[in-house]
DOBA-311775 format. One line per field, with one value per residue (C-alpha): y, z, x; residue number from 1; residue in one letter. Coordinates in nm, 3 decimals, m for minus. Layout:
<rs>
north = Y,...
up = Z,...
east = X,...
seq = NUM,...
type = a,...
</rs>
This chain:
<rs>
north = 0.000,0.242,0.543,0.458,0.715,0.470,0.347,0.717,0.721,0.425,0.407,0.759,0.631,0.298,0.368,0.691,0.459,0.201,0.456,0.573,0.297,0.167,0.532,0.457,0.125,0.257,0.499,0.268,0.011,0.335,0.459,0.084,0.041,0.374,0.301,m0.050,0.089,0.357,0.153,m0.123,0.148,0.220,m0.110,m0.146,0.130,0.091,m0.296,m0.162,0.078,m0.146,m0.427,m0.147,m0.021,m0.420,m0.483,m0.196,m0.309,m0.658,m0.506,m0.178,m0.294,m0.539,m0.253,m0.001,m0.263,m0.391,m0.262,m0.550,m0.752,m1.036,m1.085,m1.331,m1.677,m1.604,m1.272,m1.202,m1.078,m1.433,m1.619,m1.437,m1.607,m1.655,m1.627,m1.701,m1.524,m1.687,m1.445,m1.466,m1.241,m1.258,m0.918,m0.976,m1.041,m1.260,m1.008,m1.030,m0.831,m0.818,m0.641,m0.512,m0.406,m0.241,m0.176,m0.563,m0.733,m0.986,m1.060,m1.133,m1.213,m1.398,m1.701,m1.510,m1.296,m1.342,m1.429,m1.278,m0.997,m0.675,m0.569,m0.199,m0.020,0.327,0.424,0.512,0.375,0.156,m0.084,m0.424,m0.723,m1.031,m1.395,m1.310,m1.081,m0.724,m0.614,m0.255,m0.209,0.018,0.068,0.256,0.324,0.390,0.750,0.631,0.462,0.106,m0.093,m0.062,m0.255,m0.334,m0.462,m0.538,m0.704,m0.826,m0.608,m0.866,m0.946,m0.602,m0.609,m0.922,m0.744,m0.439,m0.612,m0.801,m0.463,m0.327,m0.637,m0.580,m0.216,m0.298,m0.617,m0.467,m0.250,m0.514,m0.658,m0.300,m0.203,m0.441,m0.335,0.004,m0.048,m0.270,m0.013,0.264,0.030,0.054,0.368,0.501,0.295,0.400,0.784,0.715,0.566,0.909,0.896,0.534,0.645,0.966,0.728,0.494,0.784,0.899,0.557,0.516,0.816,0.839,1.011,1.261,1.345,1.683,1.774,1.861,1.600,1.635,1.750,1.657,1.430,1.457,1.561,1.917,1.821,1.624,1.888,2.156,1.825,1.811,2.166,2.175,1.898,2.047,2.370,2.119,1.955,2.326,2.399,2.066,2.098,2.460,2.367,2.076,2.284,2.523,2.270,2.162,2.551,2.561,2.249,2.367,2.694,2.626,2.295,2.562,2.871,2.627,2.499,2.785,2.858,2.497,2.460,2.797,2.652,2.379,2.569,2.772,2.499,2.324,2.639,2.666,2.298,2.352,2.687,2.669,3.007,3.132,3.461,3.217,2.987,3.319,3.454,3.114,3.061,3.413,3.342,3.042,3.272,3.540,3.222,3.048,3.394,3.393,3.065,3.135,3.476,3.285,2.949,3.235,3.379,3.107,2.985,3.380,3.320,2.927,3.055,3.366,3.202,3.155,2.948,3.130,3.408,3.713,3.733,3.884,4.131,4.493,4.708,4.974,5.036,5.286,5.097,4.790,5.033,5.163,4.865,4.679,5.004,5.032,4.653,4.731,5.070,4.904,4.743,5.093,5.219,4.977,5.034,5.412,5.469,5.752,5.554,5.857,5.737,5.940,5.808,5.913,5.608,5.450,5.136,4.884,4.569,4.328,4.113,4.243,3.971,4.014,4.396,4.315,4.093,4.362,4.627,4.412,4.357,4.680,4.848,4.620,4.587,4.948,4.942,4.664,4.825,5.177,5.271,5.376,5.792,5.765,5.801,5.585,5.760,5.587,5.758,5.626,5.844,5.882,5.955,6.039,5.832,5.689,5.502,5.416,5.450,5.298,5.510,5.404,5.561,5.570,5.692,5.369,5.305,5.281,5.058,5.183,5.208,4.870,4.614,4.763,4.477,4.224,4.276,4.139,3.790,3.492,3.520,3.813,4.047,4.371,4.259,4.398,4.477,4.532,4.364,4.059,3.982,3.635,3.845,3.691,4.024,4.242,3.915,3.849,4.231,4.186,3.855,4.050,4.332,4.101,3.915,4.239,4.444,4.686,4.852,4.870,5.119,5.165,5.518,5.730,5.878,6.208,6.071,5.974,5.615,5.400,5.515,5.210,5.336,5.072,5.168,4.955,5.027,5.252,5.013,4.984,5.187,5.000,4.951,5.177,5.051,4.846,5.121,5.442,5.301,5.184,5.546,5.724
up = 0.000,m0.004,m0.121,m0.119,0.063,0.267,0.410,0.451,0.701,0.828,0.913,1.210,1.289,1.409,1.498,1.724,1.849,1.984,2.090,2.302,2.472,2.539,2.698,2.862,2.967,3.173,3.344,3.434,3.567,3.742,3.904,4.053,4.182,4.338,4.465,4.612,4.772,4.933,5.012,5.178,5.385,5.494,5.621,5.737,5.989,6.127,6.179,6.368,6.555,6.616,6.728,6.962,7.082,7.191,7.296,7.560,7.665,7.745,7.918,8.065,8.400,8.429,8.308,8.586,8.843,8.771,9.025,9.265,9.172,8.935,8.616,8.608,8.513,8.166,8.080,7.775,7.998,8.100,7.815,7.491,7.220,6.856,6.669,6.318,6.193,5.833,5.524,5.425,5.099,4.758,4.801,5.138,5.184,5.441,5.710,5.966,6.302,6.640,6.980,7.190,7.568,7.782,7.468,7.441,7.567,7.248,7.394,7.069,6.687,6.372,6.278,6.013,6.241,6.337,6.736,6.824,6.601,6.546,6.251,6.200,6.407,6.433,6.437,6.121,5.763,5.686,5.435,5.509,5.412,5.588,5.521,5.206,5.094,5.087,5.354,5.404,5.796,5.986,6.376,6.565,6.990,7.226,7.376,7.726,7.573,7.687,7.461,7.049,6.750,6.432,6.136,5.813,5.481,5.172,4.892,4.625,4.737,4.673,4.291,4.230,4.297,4.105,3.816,3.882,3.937,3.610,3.406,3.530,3.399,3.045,2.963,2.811,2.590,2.470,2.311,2.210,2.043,1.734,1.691,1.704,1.471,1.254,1.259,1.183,0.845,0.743,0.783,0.610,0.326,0.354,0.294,0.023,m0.205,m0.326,m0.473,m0.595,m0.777,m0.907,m1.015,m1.178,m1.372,m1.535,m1.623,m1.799,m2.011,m2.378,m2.500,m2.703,m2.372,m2.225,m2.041,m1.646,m1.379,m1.146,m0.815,m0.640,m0.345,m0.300,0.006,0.063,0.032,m0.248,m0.434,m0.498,m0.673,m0.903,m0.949,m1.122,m1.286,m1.458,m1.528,m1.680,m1.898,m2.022,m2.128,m2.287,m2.495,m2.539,m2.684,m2.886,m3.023,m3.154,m3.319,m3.503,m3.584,m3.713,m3.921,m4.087,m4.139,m4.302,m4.461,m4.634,m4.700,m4.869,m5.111,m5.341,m5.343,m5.446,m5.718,m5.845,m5.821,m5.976,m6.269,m6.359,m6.311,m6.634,m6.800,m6.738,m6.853,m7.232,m7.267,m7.638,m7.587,m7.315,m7.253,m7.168,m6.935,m6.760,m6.695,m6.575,m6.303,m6.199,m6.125,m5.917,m5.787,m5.647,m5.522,m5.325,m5.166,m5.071,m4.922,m4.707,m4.576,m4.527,m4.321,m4.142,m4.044,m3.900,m3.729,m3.538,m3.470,m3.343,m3.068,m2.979,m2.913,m2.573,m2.299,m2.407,m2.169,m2.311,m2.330,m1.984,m1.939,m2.063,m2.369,m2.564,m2.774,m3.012,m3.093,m3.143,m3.419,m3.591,m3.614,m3.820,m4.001,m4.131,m4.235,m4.431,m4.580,m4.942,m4.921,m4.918,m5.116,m5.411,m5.391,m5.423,m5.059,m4.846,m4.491,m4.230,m3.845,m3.580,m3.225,m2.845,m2.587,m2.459,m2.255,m2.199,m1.998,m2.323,m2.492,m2.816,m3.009,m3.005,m2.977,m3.333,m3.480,m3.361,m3.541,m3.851,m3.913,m3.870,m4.107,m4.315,m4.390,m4.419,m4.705,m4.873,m4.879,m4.966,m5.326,m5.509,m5.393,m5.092,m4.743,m4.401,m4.061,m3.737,m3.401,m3.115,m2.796,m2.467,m2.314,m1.910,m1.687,m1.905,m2.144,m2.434,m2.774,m3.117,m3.415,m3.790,m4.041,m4.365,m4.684,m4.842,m4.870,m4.504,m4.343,m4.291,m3.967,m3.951,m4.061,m3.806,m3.572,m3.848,m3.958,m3.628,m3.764,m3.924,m4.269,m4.309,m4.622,m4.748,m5.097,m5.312,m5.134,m5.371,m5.084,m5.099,m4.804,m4.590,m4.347,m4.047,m3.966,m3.771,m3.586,m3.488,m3.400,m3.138,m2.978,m2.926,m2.741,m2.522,m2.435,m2.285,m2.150,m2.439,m2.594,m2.947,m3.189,m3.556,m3.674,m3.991,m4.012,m4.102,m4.449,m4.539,m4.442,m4.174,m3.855,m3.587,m3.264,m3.001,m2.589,m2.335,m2.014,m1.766,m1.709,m1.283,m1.205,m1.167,m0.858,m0.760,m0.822,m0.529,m0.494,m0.525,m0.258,m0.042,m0.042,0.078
east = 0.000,0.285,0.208,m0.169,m0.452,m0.574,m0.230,m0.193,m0.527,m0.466,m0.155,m0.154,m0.495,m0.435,m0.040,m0.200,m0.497,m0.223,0.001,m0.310,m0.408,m0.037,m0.018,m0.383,m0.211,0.081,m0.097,m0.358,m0.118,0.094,m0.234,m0.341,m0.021,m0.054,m0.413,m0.334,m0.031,m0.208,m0.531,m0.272,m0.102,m0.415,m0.495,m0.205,m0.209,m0.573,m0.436,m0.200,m0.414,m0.663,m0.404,m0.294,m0.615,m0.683,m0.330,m0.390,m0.716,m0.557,m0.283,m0.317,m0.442,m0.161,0.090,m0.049,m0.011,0.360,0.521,0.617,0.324,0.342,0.135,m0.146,m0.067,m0.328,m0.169,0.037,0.325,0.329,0.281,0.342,0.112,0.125,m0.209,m0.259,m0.554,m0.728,m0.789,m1.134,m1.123,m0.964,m0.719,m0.678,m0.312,m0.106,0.017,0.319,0.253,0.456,0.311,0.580,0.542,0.820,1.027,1.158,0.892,0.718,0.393,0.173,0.285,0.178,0.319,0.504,0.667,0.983,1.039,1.305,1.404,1.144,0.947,1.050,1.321,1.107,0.765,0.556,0.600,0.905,1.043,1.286,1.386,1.281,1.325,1.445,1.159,1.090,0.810,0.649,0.616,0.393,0.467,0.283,0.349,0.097,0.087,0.187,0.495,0.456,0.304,0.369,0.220,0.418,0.237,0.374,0.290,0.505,0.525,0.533,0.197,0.087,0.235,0.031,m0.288,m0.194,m0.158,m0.493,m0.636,m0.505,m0.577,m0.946,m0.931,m0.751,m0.915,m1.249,m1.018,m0.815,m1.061,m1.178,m0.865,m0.878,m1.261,m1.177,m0.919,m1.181,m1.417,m1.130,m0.999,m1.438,m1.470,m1.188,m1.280,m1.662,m1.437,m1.312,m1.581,m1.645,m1.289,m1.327,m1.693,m1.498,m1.189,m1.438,m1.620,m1.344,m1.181,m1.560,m1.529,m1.537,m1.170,m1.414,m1.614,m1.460,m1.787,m1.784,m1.791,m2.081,m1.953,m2.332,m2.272,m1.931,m1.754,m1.648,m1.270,m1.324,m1.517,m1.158,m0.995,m1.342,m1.358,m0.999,m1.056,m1.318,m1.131,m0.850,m1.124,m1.244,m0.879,m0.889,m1.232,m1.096,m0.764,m0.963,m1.193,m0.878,m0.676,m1.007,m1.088,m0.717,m0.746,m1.070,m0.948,m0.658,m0.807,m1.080,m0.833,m0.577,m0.809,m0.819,m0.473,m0.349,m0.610,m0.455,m0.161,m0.234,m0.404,m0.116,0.109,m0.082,m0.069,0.306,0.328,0.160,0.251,0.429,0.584,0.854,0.617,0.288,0.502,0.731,0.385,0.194,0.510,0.507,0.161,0.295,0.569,0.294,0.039,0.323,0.384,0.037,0.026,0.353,0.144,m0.121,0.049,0.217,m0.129,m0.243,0.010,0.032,m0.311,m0.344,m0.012,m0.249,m0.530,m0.755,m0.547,m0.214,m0.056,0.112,0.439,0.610,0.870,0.840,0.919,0.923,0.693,0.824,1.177,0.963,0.738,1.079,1.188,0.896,0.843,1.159,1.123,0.822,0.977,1.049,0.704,0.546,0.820,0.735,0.355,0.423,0.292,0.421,0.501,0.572,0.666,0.653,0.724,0.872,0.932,0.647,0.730,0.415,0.387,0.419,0.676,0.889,0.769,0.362,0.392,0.603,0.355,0.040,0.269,0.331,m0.029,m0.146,0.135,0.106,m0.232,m0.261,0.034,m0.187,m0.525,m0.383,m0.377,m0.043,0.040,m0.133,m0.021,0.058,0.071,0.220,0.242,0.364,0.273,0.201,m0.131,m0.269,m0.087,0.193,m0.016,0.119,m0.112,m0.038,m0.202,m0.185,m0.369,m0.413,m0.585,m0.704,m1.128,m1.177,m1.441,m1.803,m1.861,m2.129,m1.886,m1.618,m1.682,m1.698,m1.349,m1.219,m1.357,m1.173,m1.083,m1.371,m1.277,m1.513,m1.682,m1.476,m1.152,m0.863,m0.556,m0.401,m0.476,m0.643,m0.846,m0.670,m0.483,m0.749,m0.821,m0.456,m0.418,m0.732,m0.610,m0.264,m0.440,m0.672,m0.352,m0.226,m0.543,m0.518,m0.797,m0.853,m1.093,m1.170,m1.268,m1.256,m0.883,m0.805,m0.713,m1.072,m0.931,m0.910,m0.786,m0.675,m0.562,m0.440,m0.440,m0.232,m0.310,m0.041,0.228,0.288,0.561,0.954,1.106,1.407,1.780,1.901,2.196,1.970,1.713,2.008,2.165,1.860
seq = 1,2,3,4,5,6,7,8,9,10,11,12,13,14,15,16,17,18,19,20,21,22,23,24,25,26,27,28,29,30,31,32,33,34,35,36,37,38,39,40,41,42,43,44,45,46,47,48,49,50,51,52,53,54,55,56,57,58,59,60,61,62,63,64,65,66,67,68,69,70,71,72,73,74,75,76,77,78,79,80,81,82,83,84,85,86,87,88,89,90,91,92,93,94,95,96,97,98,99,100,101,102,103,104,105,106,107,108,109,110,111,112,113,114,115,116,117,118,119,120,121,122,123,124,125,126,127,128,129,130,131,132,133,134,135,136,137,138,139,140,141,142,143,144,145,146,147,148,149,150,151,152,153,154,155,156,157,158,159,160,161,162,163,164,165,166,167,168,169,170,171,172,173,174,175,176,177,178,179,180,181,182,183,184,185,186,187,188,189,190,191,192,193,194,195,196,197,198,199,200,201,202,203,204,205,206,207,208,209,210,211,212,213,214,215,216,217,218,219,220,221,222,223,224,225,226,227,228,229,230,231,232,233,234,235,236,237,238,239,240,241,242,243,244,245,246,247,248,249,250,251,252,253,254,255,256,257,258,259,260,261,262,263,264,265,266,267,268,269,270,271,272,273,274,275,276,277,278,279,280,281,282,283,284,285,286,287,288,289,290,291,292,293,294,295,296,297,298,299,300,301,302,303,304,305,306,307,308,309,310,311,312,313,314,315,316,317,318,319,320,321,322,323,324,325,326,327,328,329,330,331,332,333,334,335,336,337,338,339,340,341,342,343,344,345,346,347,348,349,350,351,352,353,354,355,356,357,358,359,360,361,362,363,364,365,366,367,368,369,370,371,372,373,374,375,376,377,378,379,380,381,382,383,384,385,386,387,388,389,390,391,392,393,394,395,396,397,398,399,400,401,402,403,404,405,406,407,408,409,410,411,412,413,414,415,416,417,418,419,420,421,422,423,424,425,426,427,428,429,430,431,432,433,434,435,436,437,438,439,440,441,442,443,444,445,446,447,448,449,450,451,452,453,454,455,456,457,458,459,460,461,462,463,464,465,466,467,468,469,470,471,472
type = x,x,x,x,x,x,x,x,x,x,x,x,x,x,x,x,x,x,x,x,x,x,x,x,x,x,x,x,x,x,x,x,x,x,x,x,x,x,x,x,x,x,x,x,x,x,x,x,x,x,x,x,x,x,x,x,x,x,x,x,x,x,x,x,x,x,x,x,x,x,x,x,x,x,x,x,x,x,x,x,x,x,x,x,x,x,x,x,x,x,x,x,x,x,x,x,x,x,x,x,x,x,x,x,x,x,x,x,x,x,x,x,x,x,x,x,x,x,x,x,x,x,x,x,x,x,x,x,x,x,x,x,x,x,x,x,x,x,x,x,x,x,x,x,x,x,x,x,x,x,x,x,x,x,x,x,x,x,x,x,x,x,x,x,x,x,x,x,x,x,x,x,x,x,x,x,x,x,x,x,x,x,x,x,x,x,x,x,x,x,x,x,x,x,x,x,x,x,x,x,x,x,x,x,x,x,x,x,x,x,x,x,x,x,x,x,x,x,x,x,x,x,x,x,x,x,x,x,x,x,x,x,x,x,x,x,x,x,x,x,x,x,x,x,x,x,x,x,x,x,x,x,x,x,x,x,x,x,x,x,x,x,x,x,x,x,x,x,x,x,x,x,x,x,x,x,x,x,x,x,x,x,x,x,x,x,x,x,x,x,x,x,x,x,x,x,x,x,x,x,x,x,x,x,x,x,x,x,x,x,x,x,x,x,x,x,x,x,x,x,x,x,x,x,x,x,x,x,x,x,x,x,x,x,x,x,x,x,x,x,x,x,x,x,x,x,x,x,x,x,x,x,x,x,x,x,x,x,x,x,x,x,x,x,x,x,x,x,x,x,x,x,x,x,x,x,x,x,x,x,x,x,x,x,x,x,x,x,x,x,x,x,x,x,x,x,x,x,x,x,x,x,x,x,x,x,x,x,x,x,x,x,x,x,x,x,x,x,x,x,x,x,x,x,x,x,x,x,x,x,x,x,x,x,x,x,x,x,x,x,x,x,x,x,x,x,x,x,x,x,x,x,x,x,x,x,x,x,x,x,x,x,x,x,x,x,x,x,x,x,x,x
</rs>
């Protein structure tokens, strides 16, 4: 079971539950020992107050009278007696007692006793070895001083019936302990159904079925471990559903292009003269180009979409904009377009890369869709509160302001637009600004074009240099 739940549970619980009772059991056995001792003590001193009190009744009269005058033929003082007294209950142990008069005077013992040696040396509690044995001896003197009572009583006498005691108290729970633990094994396994059921649900699924577990019934611990799991399975179905967006989309946009392809290829092929075929694989040329831009497209797009993070770290946002303008210069240059750039720092929270692609895009499709002579702005600046704002406008046919939310869709193109584009641009330029809390809006530009301003939010303010902060 290593490494199993249950060995987890079970393992404290029953080690703990043992540990427990062999903790109960000790102190159990400690606090009998305790009680018998005391209890025995007890006894043992109102023996040997009552064997005093009588002792003294016997003898006092012939004690007051001993002056001169001899003791009566009966009396202890003249015949000391031994008397053996019979135990008539179960934790009644064998006791040894002496009765002293005159200091040195045996007058009455047990036959345990010893005859001619005493008991206990001083009065009160006391512990010796006789015959071999250890004995715990009470003595007690009379408050005239004549006549004293010793009683004692063998102490491994008194551990036999402390452990009786204690086996009385611990044998219920001995036989408790492995039902406990029975009972502890059940009901951890009665626990964990819920995860067994759960386990079993899942090994039952379908590959293809990405729906949410039902968390009804299950315990409130359990319930967490469902809850992600369900989030995993919507990141799943979510990344699922992507890949088989992608593969349509690119399956459908494809299409076209390789039956062009193909078309001009067989022109290229029975073309007689060298003009027909140069033109026919120039056509190739230009639809291979167009497939590249497109793979491109959608490969920018499938890495932006939902379930990715932005790219971390922070830049600047007008070197990034010089940079991919002057990479599309001859591009505008070519097409007669006048590409004008106009930028101040403007650090945002965002990786070079997507702030690169976002800029690509947006020059670039404004190159495309503007006619030869006319004109590309980009401005880079700095709004309330540090925000940065991207601006590119330009003087090409513009979008009316109903389809301005349409051209944010897949592969969406105005009927009749004159670019070479796919339509994924728009929609890559979006996902770039969602990625990074940006805010994005299409107007009319001062051109009589389109006018696409981009708005990160303030980026949080750096931390001072270690050195600077440690001067102050």
């Amino acid at each position: 079971m290593k490494g199993s739940l249950r060995a987890r549970l079970l393992l404290p619980l029953l080690g703990g539950t043992l540990l427990l009772w062999g903790v109960g059991a000790a102190f159990s056995y400690w606090r009998a020992t305790r009680e018998v001792a005391a209890f025995h003590d007890a006894q043992l001193a109102q023996t040997a107050r009552v064997l005093l009190s009588l002792s003294h009744h016997e003898l006092g009269e012939e004690l007051a009278f001993q002056s001169g005058a001899a003791p009566s033929p009966d009396s202890l003082l003249a015949h000391p007696r031994v008397l053996d007294l019979p135990m008539v209950h179960d934790y009644e142990a064998p006791v040894a007692f002496q009765v002293w008069v005159l200091g040195d005077r045996l007058v009455l013992r047990s036959p345990n006793a010893p005859a001619g040696a005493r008991l206990a040396e001083v009065a009160g509690f006391s512990e010796r070895e006789i015959g071999g044995a250890r004995w715990r001896v009470y003595a007690v003197v009379h408050p005239a001083g004549e006549i004293e009572a010793q009683v004692a009583e063998r102490l491994d006498l008194r551990g036999g019936l402390a452990r009786q005691v204690a086996w009385g108290m611990l044998a219920p729970s001995i036989v408790l302990v492995p039902v406990l633990g029975l009972f502890i094994w059940w009901w951890v396994g009665v626990g964990l159904r819920p995860l067994r059921a759960l386990q079993g649900q899942l090994a039952r699924r379908a590959p293809d079925r990405l729906d949410a577990l039902e968390p009804e019934g299950l315990p409130a611990e359990v319930r967490p471990l469902v809850e992600a799991l369900n989030a995993l399975l919507v990141r799943l179905r979510l990344a699922l559903e992507r890949e088989r967006r992608f593969t349509a989309d690119a399956a459908h946009e494809l299409r076209t292009p390789l039956a062009a392809l193909r078309t001009q290829a067989q022109v290229a092929m029975r073309a007689r003269e060298g003009g027909d075929r140069q033109r026919a694989l120039r056509r190739v040329v230009e639809g291979v180009d167009r497939m590249t831009h497109l793979v491109g497209q959608l490969l920018t797009l499938a890495r932006m979409e939902p379930g990715q993070t932005a790219g971390g770290g922070r830049a600047d946002l007008a070197q990034v904009v010089e940079e991919v303008t002057a990479q599309l210069a001859p591009l505008a240059i070519a097409r007669g377009i006048d590409l004008s750039l106009e930028a101040v720092p403007a650090p945002v929270e965002a990786g070079e890369e997507t702030l690169a692609v976002l800029t690509r895009n947006l020059v670039d499709n404004a190159v495309r869709y503007t006619p030869a002579g006319g004109r590309v702005a980009v401005r880079v600046a700095v709004a309330e509160r540090g925000a940065a704002v991207l601006t590119v406008e330009d003087s090409g046919p513009g979008i009316p302001p109903e389809e301005r939310q349409r051209v944010f869709e897949r592969f969406y193109r105005r009927p009749g637009s004159a670019g070479a584009g796919c339509g994924l641009g728009l929609s890559i330029v979006r996902r770039i600004a969602e990625l990074h809390g940006a805010r994005i809006r299409l107007e009319e530009s001062r051109y009589n074009g389109l006018r696409v301003e981009v708005r990160w939010p303030a980026p949080e303010p750096a931390p001072p240099a270690r050195g600077v902060a440690d001067h102050a």
